[in-house]
MARKOL-858659 format. One record per residue (C-alpha): residue number from 1; residue in three letters; chain; x, y, z. Coordinates in nm, 3 decimals. Each point is the difference from the previous one (the first is absolute). Example, Ala and Ser with C-alpha at 12.3 -4.5 7.8 and 13.67 -1.06 7.14 Angstrom:
2
+-----+-----+---+---------+---------+---------+
|   k |   r | c |    east |   north |      up |
+-----+-----+---+---------+---------+---------+
|   1 | ALA | A |   1.230 |  -0.450 |   0.780 |
|   2 | SER | A |   0.137 |   0.344 |  -0.066 |
+-----+-----+---+---------+---------+---------+
This chain:
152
+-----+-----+---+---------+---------+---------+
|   k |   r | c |    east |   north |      up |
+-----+-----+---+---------+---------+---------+
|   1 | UNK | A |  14.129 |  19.706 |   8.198 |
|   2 | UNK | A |   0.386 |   0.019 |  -0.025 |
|   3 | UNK | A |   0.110 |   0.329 |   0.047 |
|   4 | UNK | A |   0.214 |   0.190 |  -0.262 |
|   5 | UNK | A |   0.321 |  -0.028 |   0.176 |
|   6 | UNK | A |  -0.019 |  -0.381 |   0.035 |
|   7 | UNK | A |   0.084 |   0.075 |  -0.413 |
|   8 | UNK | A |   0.300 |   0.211 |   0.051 |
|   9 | UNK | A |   0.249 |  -0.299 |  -0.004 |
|  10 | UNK | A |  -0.183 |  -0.172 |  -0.234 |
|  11 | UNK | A |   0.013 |   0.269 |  -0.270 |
|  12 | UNK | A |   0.357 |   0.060 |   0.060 |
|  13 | UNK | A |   0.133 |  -0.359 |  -0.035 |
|  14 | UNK | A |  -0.261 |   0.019 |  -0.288 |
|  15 | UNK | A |   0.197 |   0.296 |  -0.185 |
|  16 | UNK | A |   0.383 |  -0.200 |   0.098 |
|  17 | UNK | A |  -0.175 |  -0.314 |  -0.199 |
|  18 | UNK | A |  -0.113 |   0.181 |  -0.298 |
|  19 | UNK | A |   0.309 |   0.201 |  -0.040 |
|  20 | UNK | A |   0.217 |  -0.316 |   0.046 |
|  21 | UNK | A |  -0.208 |  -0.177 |  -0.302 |
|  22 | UNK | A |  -0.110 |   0.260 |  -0.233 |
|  23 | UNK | A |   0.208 |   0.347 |   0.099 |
|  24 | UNK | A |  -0.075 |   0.330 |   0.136 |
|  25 | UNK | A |  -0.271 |   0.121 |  -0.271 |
|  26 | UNK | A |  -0.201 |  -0.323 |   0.099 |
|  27 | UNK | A |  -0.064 |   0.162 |   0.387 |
|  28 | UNK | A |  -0.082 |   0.345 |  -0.178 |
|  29 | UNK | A |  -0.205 |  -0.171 |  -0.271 |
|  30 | UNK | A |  -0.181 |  -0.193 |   0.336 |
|  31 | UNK | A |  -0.076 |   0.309 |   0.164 |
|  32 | UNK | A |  -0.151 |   0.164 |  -0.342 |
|  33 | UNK | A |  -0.254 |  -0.272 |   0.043 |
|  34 | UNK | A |  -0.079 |   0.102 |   0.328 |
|  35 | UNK | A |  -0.023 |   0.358 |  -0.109 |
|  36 | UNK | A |  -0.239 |  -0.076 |  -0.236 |
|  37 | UNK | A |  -0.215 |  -0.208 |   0.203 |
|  38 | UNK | A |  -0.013 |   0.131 |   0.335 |
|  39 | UNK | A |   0.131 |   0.323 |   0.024 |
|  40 | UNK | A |  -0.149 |   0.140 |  -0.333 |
|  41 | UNK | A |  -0.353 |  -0.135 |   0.175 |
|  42 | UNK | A |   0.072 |   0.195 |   0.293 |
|  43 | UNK | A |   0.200 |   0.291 |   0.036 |
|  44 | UNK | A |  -0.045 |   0.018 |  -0.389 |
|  45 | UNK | A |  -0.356 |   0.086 |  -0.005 |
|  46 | UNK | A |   0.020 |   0.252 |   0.301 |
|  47 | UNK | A |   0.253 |   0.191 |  -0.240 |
|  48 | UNK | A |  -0.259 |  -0.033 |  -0.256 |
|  49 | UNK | A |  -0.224 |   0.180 |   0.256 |
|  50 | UNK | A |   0.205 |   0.224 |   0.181 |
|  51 | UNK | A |   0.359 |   0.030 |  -0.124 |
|  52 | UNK | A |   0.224 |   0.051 |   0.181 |
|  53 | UNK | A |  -0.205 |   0.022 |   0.377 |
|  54 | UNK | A |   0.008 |  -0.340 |  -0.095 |
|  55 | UNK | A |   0.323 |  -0.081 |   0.123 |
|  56 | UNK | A |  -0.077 |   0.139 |   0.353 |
|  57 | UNK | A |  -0.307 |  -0.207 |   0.003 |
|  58 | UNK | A |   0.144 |  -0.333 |  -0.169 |
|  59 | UNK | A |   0.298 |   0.041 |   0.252 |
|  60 | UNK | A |  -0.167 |   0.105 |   0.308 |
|  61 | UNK | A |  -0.177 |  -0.339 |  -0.032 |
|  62 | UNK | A |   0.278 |  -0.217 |  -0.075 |
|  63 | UNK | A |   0.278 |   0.098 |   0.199 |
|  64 | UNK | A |  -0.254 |   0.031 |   0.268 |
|  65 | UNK | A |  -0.080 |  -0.357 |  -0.032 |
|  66 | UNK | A |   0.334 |  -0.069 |   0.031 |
|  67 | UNK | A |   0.063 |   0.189 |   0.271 |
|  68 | UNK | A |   0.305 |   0.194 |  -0.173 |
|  69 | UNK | A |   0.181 |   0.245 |   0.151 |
|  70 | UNK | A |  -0.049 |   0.314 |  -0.276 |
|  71 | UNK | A |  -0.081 |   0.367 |  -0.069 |
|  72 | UNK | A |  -0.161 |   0.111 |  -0.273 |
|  73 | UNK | A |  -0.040 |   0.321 |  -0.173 |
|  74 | UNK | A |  -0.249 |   0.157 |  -0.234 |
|  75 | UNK | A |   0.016 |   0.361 |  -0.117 |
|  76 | UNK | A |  -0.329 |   0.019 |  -0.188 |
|  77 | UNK | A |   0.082 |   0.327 |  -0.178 |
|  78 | UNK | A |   0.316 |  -0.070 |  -0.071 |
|  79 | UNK | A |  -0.079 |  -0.383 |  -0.088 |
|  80 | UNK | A |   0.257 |  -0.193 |   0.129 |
|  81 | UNK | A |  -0.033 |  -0.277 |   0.189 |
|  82 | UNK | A |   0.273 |  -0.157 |   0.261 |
|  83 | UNK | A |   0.027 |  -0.326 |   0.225 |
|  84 | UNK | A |   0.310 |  -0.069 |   0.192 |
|  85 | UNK | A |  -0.011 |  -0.333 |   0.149 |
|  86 | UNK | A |   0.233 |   0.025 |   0.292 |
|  87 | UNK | A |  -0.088 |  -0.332 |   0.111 |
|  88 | UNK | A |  -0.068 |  -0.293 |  -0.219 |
|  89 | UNK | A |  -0.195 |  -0.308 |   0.145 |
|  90 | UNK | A |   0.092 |  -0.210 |  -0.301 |
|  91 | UNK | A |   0.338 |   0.097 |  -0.077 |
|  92 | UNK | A |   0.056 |   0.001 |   0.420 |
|  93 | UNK | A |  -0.085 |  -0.306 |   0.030 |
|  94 | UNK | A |   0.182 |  -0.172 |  -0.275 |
|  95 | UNK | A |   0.305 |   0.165 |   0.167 |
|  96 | UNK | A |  -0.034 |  -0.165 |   0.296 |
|  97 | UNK | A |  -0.059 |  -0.356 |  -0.065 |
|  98 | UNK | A |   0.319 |  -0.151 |   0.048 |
|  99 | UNK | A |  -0.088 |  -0.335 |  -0.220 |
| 100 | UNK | A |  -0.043 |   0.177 |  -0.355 |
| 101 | UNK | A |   0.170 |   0.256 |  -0.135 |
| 102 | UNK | A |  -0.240 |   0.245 |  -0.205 |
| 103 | UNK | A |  -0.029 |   0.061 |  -0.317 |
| 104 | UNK | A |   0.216 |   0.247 |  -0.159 |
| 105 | UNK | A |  -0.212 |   0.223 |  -0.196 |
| 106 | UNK | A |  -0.276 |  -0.055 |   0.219 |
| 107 | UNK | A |  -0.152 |   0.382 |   0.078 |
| 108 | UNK | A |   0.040 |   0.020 |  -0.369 |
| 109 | UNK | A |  -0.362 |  -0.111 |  -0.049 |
| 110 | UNK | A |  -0.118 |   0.306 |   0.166 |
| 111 | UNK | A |   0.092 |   0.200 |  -0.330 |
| 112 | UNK | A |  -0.104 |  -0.230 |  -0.258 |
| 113 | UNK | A |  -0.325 |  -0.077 |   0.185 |
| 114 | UNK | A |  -0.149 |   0.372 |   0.027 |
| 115 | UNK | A |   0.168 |   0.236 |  -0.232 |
| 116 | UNK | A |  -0.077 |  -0.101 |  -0.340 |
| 117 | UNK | A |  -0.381 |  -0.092 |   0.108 |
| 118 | UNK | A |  -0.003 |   0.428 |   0.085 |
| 119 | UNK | A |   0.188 |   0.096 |  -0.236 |
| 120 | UNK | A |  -0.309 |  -0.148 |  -0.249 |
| 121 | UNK | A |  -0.206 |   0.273 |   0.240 |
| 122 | UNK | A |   0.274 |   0.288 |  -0.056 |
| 123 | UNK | A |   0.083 |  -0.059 |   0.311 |
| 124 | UNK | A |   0.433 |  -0.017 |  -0.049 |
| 125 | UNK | A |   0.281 |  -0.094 |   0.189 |
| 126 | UNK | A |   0.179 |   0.244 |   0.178 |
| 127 | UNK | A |   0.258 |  -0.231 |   0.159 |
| 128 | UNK | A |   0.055 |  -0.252 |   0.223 |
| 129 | UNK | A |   0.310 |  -0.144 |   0.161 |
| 130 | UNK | A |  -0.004 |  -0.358 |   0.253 |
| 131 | UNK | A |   0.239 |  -0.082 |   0.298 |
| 132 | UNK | A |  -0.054 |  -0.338 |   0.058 |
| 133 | UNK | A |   0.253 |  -0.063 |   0.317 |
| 134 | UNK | A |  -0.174 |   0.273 |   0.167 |
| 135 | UNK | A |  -0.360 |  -0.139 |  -0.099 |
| 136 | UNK | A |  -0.107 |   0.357 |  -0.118 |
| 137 | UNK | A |  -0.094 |   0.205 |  -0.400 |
| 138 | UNK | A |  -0.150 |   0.240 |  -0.168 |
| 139 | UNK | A |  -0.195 |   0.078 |  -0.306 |
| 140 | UNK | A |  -0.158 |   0.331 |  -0.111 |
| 141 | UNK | A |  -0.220 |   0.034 |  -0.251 |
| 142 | UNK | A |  -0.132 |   0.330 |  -0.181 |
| 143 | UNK | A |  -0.297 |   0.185 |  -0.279 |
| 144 | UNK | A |   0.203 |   0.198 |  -0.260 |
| 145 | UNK | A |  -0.152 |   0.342 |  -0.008 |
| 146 | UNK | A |  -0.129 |   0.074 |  -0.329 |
| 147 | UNK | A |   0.303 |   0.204 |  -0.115 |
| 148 | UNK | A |   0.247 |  -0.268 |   0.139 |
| 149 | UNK | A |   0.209 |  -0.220 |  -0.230 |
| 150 | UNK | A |  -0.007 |  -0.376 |   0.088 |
| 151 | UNK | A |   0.277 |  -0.210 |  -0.087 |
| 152 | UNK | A |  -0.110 |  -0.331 |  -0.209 |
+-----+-----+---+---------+---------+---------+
């Protein structure tokens, strides 16, 4: 089996071709797909099951797996939730191959990939910000109390 990070290049290069010939919204539009069928399947139903504990368990896995460097956070009464990658494999290593030059937007996948498939769980956004020279992110995510206002 060929490991996830044999991909890495791949997808990026992937992303620079589909920007080049169809723009921008055709990458996002790509990884909408992928939203819908592999995260949705995954961390998707553990939301449906758990809210947002989910994220700790979806991402304990995953980053795991990837053996990221990352600290996460999750204040069950309060019900926040926060990962801060300090080290990411992926990004990492696309900054370090000296034959390619990554993909521009390429940590933006990370948002459109998770946050919309919670949000569906009421499981929202809390912000998230990338830094792809120094390979590192973060995204929070939050349950509104019942007396909080949620922007639309």
């Amino acid at each position: 089996m060929i490991s996830c990070t044999e991909f890495i290049p791949m997808y990026s290069e992937m992303f620079k071709y589909m920007e080049e010939k169809d723009g921008h919204d055709a990458v996002v539009k790509f990884w909408h797909h992928i939203a819908d069928i592999y995260v949705r399947e995954r961390l998707g139903k553990l939301a449906a099951e758990k809210g947002l504990a989910a994220c700790w368990e979806y991402w304990s896995h995953s980053l795991n797996e990837e053996a990221a460097d990352f600290v996460m956070t999750y204040d069950e009464e309060a019900q926040t939730f926060d990962l801060d990658m300090r080290y990411c494999p992926s990004c990492g290593m696309l900054n370090e191959m000296k034959h390619m030059e990554p993909y521009h937007d390429y940590c933006g996948h990370c948002e459109v990939l998770y946050a919309p498939i919670l949000a569906e769980y009421g499981v929202l956004s809390s912000g998230s910000w990338y830094d792809p020279e120094r390979a590192c992110c973060h995204e929070g995510y939050y349950v509104p109390k019942a007396d909080q206002k949620t922007k639309e």
